[in-house]
SEVEX-833834 format. One record per atom (N, C-alpha, C, O): x, y, z. Coordinates in steps of 0.001 Angstrom, whole numbers, plus 500000, padded with zeros to 6 digits. Layout:
# residues N
XYZ;...
This chain:
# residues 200
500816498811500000;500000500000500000;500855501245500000;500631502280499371;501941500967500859;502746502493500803;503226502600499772;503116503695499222;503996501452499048;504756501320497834;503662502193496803;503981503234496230;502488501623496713;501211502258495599;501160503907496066;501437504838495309;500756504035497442;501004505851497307;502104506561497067;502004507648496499;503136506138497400;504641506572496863;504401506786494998;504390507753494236;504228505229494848;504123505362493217;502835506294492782;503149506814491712;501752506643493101;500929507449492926;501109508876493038;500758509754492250;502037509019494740;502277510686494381;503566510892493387;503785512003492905;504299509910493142;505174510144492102;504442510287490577;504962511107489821;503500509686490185;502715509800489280;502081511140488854;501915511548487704;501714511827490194;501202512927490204;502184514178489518;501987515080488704;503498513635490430;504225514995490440;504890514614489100;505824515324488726;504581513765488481;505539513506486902;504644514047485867;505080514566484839;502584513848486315;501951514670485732;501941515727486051;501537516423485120;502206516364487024;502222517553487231;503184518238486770;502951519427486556;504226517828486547;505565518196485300;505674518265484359;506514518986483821;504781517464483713;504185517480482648;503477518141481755;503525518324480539;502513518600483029;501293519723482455;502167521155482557;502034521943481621;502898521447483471;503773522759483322;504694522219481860;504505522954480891;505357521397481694;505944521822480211;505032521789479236;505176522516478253;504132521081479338;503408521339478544;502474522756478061;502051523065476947;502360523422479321;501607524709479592;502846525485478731;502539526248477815;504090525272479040;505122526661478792;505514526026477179;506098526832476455;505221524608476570;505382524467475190;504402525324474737;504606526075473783;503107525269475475;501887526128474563;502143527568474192;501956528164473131;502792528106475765;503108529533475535;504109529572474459;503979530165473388;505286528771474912;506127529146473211;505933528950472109;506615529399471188;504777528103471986;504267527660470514;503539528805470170;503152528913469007;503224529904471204;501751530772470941;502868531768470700;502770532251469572;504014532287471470;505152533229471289;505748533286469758;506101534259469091;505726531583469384;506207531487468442;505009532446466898;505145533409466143;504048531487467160;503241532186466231;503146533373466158;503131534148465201;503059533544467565;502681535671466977;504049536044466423;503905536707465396;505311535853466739;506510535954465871;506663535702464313;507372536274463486;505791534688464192;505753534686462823;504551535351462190;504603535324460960;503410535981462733;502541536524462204;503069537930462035;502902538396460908;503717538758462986;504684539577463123;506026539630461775;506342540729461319;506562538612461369;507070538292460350;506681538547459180;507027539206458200;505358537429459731;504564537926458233;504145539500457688;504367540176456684;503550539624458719;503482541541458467;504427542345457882;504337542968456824;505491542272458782;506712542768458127;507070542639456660;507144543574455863;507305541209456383;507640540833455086;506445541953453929;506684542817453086;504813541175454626;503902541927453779;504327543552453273;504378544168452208;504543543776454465;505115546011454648;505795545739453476;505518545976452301;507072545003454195;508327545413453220;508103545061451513;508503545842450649;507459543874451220;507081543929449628;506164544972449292;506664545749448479;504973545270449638;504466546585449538;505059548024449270;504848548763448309;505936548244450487;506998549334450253;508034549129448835;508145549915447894;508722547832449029;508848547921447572;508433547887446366;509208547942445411;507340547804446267;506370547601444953;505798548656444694;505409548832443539;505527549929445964;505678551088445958;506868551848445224;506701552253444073;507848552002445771;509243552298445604;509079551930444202;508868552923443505;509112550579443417;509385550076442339;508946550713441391;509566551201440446;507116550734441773;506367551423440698;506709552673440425;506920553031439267;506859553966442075;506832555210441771;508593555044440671;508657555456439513;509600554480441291;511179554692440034;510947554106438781;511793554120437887;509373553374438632;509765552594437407;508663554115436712;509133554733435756;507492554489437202;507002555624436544;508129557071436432;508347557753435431;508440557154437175;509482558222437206;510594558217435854;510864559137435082;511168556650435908;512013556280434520;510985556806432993;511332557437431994;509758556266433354;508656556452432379;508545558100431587;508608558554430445;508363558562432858;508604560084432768;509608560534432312;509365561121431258;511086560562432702;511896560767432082;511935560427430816;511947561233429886;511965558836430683;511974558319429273;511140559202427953;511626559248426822;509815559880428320;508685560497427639;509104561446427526;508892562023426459;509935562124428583;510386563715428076;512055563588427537;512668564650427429;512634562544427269;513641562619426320;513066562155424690;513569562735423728;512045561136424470;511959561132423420;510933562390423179;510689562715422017;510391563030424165;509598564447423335;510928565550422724;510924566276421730;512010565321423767;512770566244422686;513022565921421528;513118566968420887;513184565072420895;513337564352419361;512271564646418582;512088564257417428;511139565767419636;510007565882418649;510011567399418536;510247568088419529;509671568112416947;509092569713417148;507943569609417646;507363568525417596;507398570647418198;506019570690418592;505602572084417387;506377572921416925;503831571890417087;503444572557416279;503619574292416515;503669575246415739;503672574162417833;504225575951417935;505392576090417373;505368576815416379;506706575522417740;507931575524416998;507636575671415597;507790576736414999;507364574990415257;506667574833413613;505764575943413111;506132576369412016;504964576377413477;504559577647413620;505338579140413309;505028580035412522;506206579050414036;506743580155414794;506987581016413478;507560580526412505;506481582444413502;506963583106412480;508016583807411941;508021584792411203;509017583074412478;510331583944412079;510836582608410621;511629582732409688;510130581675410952;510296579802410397;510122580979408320;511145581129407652;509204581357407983;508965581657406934;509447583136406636;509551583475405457;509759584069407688;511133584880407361;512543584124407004;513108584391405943;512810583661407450;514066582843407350;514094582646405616;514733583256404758;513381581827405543;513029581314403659;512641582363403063;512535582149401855;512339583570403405;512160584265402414;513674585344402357;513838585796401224;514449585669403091;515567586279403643;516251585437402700;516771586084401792;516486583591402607;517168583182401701;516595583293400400;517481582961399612;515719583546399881;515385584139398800;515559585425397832;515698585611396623;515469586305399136;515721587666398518;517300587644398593;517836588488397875;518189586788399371;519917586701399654;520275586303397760;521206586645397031;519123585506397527;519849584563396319;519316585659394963;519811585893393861;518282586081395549;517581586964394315;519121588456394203;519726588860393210;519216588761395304;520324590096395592;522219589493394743;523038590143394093;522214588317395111;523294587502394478;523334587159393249;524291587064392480;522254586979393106;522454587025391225;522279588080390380;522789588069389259;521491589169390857;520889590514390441;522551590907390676;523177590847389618;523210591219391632;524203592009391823;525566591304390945;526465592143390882;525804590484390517;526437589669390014;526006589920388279;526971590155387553;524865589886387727;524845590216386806;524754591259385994;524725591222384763;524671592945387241;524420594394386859;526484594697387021;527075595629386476;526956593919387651;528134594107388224;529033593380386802;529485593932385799;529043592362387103;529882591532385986;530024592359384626;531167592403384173;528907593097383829;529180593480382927;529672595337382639;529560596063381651;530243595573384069;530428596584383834;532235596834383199;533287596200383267;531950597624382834;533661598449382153;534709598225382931;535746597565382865;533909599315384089;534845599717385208;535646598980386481;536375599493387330;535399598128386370;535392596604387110;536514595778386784;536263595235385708;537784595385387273;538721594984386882;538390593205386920;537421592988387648;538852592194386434;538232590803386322;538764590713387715;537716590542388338;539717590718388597;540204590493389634;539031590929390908;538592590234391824;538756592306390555;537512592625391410;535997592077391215;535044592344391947;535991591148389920;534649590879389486;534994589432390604;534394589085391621;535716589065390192;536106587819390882;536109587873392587;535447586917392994;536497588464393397;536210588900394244;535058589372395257;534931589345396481;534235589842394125;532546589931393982;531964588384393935;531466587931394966;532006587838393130;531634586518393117;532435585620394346;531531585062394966;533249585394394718;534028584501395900;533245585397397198;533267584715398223;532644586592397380;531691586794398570;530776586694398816;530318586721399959;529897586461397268;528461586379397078;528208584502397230;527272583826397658;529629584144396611;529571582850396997;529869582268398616;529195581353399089;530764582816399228;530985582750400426;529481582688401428;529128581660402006;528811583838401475;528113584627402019;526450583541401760;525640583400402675;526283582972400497;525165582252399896;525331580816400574;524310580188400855;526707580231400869;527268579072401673;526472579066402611;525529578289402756;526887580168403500;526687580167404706;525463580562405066;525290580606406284;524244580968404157;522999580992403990;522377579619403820;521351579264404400;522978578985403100;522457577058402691;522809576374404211;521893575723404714;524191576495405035;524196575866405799;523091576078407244;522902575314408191;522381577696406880;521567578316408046;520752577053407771;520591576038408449;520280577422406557;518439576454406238;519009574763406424;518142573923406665;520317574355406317;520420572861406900;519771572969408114;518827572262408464;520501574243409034;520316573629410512;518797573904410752;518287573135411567;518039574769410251;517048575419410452;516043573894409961;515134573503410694;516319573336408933;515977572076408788;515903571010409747;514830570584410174;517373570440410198;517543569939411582;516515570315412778;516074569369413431;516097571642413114;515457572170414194;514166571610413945;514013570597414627;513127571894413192;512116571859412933;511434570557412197;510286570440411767;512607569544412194;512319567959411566;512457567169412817;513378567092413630;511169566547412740;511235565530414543;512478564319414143;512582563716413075;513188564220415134;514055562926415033;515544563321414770;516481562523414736;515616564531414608;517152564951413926;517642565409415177;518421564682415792;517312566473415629;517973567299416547;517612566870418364;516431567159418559;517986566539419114;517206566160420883;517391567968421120;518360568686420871;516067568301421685;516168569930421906;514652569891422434;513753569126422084;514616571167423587;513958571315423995;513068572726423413;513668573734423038;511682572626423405;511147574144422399;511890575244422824;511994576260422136;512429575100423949;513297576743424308;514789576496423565;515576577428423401;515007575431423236;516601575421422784;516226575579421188;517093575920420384;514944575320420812;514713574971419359;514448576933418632;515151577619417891;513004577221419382;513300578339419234;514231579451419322;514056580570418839;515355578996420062;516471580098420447;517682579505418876;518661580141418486;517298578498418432;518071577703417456;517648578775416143;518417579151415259;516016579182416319;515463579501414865;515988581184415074;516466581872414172;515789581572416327;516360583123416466;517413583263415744;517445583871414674;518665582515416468;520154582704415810;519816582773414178;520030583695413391;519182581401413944;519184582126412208;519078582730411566;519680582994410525;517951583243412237;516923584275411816;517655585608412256;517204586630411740;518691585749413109;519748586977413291;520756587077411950;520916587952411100;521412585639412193;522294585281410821;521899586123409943;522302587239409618;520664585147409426;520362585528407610;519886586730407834;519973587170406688;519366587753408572;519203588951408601;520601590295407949;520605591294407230;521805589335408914;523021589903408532;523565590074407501;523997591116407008;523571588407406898;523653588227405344;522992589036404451;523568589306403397;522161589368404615;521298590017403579;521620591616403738;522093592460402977;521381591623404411;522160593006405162;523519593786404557;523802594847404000;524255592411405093;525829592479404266;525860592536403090;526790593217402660;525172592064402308;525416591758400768;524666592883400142;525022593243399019;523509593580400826;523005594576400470;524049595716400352;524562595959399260;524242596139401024;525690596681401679;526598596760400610;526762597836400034;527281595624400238;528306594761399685;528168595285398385;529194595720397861;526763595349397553;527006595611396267;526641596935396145;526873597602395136;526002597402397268;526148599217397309;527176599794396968;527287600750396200;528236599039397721;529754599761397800;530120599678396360;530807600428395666;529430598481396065;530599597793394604;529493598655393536;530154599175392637;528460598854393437;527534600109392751;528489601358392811;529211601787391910;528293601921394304;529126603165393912;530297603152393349;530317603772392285;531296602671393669;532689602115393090;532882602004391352;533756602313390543;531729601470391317;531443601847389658;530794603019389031;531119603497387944;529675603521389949;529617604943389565;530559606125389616;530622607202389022;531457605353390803;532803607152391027;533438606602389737;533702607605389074;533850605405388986;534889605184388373;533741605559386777;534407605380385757;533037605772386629;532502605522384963;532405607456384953;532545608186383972;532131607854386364;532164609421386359;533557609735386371;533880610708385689;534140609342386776;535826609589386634;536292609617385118;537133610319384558;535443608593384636;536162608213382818;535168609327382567;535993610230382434;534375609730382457;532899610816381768;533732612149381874;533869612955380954;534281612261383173;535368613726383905;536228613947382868;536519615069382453;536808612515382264;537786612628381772;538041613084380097;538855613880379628;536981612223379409;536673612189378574;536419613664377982;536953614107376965;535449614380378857;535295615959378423;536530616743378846;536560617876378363;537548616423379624;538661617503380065;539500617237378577;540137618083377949;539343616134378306;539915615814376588;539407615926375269;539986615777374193;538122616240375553;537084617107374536;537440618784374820;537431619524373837;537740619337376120;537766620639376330;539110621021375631;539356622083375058;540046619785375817;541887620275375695;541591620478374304;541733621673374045;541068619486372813;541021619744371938;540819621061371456;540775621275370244;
């Protein structure tokens, strides 16, 4: 009989050892879970945040990307712009002034071939550098040629449009001088001609 209560309260206290590890497995099994539900959250945040992050740098690239290929484009104001059909007409009246002056010039008397020549190597010079305006002026205003922004494009059509102003300008100029130059010299021979009608 004693042997049986001995073995009985030993029974007890081995269940009773039992049920405490067992009680403190539950708590760590329950510690455990909320650790991993906690985990889970986290993880959830953190892919979220990056998929955030991802989208706003991958729209942002988007953006960028859209406003580099818009520079490759004119826009219809650029195209527009009215200095676009001064320009072409400036090279018109440059080429109309270059051949007009070239052909009232060339056949004069008074005009040595060296100076006719001279005349022509500026009108040619000067007409160059009128063809290379309307290349670039071309470049500006053709989508795909030039990366430029409408403020770099329009400030592109100004300069030309200063240029060929000059040109025309100059050459106006240019055959003024070379006009008078032939009028002092044909009045010089006219001066002369009668001081040798008078000597007779």
């Amino acid at each position: 009989m004693v042997t049986f209560v001995a073995f009985s309260g030993m029974k007890v206290k081995a269940q009773s050892y039992e049920a405490k590890v067992l009680l403190l497995d539950v708590k760590k099994l329950s510690q455990l879970k909320e650790n991993l539900q906690n985990m889970k959250q986290g993880y959830e945040m953190l892919v979220k945040g990056y998929t955030v992050v991802r989208d706003l740098s991958k729209g942002s690239f988007q953006l960028h990307e859209h406003f580099l290929d818009g520079l490759w484009l004119a826009s219809p104001a650029v195209r527009r712009y009215w200095k676009i059909p001064e320009i072409i007409s400036m090279e018109d009246r440059l080429a109309d002034a270059a051949k007009g002056g070239r052909h009232s010039l060339k056949n004069s008397a008074y005009l040595r071939p060296d100076e006719i020549s001279y005349i022509h190597q500026v009108e040619d010079a000067v007409f160059a550098q009128a063809l290379d305006d309307l290349d670039d002026l071309t470049g500006i205003v053709t989508d795909h040629q030039m990366q430029l922004s409408d403020a770099e494009r329009i400030t592109g059509i100004d300069r030309i449009y200063l240029a060929m102003q000059e040109r025309l300008d100059f050459l106006t100029d240019f055959h003024h001088r070379a006009s008078l130059l032939v009028a002092q010299r044909t009045k010089e021979a006219a001066d002369e001609r009668t001081m040798k009608a008078l000597i007779r």
